[in-house]
C-alpha positions in Angstrom: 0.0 0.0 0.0 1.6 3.4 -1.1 2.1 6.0 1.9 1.2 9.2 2.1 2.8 11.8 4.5 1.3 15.2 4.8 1.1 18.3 7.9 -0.1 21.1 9.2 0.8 23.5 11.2 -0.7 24.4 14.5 -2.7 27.1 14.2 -5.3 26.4 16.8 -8.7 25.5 15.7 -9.1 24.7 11.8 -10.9 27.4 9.9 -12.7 25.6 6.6 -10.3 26.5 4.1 -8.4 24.2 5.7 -11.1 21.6 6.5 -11.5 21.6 2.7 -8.2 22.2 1.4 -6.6 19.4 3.3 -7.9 17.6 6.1 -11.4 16.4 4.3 -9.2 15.0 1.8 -6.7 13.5 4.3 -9.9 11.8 5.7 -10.3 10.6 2.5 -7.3 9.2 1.7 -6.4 6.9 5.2 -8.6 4.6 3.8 -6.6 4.4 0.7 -3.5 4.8 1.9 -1.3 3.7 5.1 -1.3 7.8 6.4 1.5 10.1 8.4 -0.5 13.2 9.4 1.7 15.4 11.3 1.3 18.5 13.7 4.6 20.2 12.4 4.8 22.8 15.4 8.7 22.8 14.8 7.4 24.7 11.8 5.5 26.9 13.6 8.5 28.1 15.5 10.1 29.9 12.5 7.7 33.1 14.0 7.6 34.6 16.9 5.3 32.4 19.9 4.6 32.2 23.3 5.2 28.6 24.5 1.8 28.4 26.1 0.3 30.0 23.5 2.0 27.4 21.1 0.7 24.5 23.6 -2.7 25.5 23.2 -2.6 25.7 19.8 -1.6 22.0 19.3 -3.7 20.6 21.2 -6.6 22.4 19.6 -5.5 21.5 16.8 -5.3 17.9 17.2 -8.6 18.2 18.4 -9.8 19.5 15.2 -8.2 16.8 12.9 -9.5 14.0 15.2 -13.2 15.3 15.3 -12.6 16.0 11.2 -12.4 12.3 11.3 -8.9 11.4 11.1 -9.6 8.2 12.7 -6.1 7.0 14.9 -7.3 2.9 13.8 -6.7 3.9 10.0 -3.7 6.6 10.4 -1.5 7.8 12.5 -2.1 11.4 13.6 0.8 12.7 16.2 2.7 15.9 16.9 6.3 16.4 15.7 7.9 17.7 18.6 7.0 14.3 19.7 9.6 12.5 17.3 13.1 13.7 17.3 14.7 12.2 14.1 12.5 14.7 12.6 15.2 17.7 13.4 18.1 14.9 13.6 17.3 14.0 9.3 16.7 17.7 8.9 20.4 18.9 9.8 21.5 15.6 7.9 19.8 16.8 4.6 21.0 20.1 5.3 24.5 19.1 5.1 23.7 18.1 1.1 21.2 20.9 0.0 22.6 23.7 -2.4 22.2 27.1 -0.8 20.6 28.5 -3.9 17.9 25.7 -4.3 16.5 27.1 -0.8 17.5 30.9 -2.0 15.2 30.3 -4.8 12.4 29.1 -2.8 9.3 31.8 -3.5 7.6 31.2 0.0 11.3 32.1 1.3 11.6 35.3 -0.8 8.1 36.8 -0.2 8.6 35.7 3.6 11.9 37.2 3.8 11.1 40.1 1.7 8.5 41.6 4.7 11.0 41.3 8.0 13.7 43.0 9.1 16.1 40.5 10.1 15.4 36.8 8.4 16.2 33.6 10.6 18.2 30.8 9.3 14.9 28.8 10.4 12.8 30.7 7.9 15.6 29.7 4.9 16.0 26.2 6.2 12.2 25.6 5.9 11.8 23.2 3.2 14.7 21.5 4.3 12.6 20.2 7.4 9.8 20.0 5.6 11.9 17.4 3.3 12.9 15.4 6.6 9.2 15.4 7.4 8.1 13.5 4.4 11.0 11.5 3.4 11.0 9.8 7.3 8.6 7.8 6.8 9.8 7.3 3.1 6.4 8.5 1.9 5.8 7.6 -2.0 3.0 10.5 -1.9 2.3 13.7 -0.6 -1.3 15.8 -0.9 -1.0 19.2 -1.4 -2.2 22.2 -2.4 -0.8 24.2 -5.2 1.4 26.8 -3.3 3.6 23.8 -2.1 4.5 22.1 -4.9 8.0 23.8 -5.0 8.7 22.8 -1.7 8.0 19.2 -2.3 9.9 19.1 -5.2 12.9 20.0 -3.4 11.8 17.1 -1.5 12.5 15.2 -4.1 15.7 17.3 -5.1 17.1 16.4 -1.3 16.1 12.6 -2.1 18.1 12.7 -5.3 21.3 13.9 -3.9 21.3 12.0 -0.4 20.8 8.7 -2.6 23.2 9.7 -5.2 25.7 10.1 -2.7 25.1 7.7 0.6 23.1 4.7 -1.6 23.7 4.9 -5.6 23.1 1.2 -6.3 19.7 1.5 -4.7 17.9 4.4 -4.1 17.0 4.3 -0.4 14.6 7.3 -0.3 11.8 7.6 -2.6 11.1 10.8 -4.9 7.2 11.8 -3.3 4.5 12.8 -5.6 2.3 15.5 -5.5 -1.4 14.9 -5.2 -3.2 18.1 -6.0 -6.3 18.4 -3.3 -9.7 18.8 -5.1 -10.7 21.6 -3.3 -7.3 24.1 -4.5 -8.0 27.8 -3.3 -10.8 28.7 -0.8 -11.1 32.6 -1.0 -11.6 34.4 2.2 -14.9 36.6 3.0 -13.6 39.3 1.3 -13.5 37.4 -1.8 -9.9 38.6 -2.6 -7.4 36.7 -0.6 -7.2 33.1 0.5 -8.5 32.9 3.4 -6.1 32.9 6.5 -6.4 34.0 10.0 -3.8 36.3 9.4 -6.0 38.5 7.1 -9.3 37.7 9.8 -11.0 36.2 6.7 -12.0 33.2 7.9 -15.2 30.9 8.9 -13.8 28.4 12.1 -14.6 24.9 11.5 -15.8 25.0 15.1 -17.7 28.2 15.4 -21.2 27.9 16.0 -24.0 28.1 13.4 -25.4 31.1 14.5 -21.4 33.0 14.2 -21.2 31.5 10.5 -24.5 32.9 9.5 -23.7 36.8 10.7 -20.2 35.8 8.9 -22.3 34.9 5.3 -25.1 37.2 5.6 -23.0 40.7 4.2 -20.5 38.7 1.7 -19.8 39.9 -1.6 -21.7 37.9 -4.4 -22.3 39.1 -8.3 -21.8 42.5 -8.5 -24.4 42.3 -11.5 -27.0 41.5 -8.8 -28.1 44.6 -7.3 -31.6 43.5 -7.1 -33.5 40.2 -6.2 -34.6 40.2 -9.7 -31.3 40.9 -11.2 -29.6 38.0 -13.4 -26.6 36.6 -12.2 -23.2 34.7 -12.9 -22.5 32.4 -10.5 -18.8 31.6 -11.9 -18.6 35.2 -10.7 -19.5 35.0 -7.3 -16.0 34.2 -5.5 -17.1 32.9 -2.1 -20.9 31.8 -2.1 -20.7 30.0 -5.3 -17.5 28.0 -4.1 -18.7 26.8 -0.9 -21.6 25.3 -2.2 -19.5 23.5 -4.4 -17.6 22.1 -1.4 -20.7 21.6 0.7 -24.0 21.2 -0.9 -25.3 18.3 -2.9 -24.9 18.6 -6.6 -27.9 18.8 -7.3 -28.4 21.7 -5.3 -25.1 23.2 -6.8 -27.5 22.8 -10.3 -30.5 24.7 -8.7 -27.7 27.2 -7.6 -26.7 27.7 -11.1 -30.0 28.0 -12.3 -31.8 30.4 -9.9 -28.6 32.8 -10.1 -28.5 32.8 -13.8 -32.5 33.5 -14.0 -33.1 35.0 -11.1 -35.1 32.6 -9.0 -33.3 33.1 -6.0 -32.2 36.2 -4.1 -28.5 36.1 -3.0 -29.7 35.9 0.6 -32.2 33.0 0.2 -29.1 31.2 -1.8 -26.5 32.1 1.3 -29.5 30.3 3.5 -29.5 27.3 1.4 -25.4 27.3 1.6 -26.0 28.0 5.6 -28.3 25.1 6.3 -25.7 22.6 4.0 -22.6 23.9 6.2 -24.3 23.3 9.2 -25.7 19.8 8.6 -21.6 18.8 8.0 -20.0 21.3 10.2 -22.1 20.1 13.6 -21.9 16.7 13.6 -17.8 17.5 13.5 -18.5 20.0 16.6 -20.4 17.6 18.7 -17.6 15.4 18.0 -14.8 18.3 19.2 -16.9 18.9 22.4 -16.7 15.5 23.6 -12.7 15.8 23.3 -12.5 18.6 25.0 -14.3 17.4 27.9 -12.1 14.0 27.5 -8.5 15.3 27.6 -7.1 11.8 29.0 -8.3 10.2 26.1 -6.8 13.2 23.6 -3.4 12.4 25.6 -3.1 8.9 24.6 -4.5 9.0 21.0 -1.6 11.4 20.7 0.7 9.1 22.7 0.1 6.3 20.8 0.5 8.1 17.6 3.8 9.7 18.8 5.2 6.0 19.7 4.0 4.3 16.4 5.6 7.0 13.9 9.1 7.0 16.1 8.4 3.4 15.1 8.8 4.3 12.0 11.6 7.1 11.8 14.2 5.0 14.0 14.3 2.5 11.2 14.7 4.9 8.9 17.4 7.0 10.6 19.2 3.4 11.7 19.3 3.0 8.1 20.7 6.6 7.6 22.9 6.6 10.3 24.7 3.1 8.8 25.2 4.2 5.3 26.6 7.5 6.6 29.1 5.7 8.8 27.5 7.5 11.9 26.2 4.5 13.7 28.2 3.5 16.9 28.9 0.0 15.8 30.5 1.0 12.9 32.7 4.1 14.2 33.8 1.3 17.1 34.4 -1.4 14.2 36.9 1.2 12.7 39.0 1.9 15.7 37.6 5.0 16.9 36.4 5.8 20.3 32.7 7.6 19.2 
């Protein structure tokens, strides 16, 4: 069975761009696939954080990903603090990754390009992020489209560790991209992506009454100033979208049809959207309630996930380790005190 790797990083509660843009797909794919899903809050680190802060965050976030439906009998869902050959594979692939592939980087350049003094951490990024996935010597990796250059230096860090520590047979595997269905979910201003940086955001966990006041005054066809106005629904950038993530497609047809002729208002369509959202989004809440009133249990899903991907990684890093000559056994069989 192929294996997929793929993380996120703790941002707190999930907001449903990335509900959508990842983890619906992730929940997806463990029953496909044998599944790494990884709480990269070594990541998160690159920016300023207050350790509590950053605790709170994790957990919440685990939360969210376990009452999405990431089910800990399918895949293993832990935190990456939690497994150290992470960072220990990370300054190994370091030691063979060109400057200017990570220079060239665009997430690095825009990143760098708005602070005042850039961290090494903030160059070196990718360079975990290629640890991350090549670990557990995953064969695929879902994404969405703004990090496809980061996984194929992935597969550029795969290339030159094997060409150098195991040229008769590749030990690490180039990953591939797999593209999530749901690509770009615009914000509620209809411009930007939408991130809790920008405040643009519906939370996966917020209840139904919040989301409503949240779609009530968004932006729809500007041709449709008037209930009886005719419409575009290709040109509505948020309303039009989500139904096509959460309602039925047949209702997605009515959609089309009552924008373009004027059947529906924009508000009786954002109810219709409203009452689809909610019949997907509260089951997930009820869900997220009971693990927040059960945090003994959220401790050892987490434990048990933690223990069953170092599983993994020490065999992988044993196997590093001996082709590198930087296992004990082989320093001792060489003469040399370690």
């Amino acid at each position: 069975m192929p294996r997929i790797f793929s993380g996120i990083q703790p941002s707190g509660e999930l907001h449903i761009g990335n509900y959508l843009g990842a983890v619906k797909n992730w929940v997806a794919l463990q029953h496909q696939h044998e599944s790494f899903f990884c709480i990269v809050n070594y990541h998160a680190i690159t920016i300023a954080f207050a350790p509590d802060e950053l605790r709170r965050r994790t957990r919440d976030m685990a939360i969210s990903l376990l009452a999405s439906g990431l089910d800990p009998a399918r895949c293993v869902v832990f935190v990456q603090s939690d497994v150290p050959e992470h960072t220990e594979l990370a300054w190994i692939f370091n030691t063979i990754t060109p400057l200017g592939e990570l220079e060239r980087q665009v997430q690095f350049k825009d990143k760098a390009g708005r602070q005042e003094q850039v961290m090494a951490g903030l160059l070196n990024y990718p360079v975990l992020q290629a640890a991350d996935i090549l670990l557990y010597l995953a064969d695929i990796v879902p994404v969405g489209e703004d990090q496809v250059q980061h996984l194929e230096l992935s597969r550029v860090v795969a290339r030159n560790w094997n060409a150098r520590f195991s040229p008769d047979t590749p030990f690490f595997p180039e990953p591939q991209a797999k593209l999530t269905p749901t690509r770009r979910i615009a914000g509620l201003d209809g411009q930007a992506k939408m991130s809790k940086s920008i405040g643009n955001t519906i939370g996966l966990l917020e209840p139904p009454a919040v989301i409503w006041d949240k779609l009530r005054p968004v932006v729809t066809d500007p041709a449709r100033q008037r209930k009886t106005d005719a419409g575009d629904p290709e040109k509505c950038p948020v309303i039009y979208p989500l139904h096509k993530a959460f309602s039925p497609a047949e209702t997605v047809t009515q959609v089309e049809t009552n924008c373009r002729g004027a059947g529906w208002g924009c508000i009786e369509c954002k109810k219709v959207l409203h009452a689809n959202m909610e019949a997907e989004l509260v089951p997930i809440q009820v869900r997220a309630a009971e693990l927040h009133s059960t945090p003994a249990l959220v401790d050892d899903l987490l434990a048990d996930g933690g223990r069953r991907a170092r599983a993994v990684a020490r065999t992988t890093i044993d196997a590093v380790r001996d082709r590198m000559g930087l296992d004990a056994r082989s320093v001792r069989a060489a003469g040399v005190t370690p």
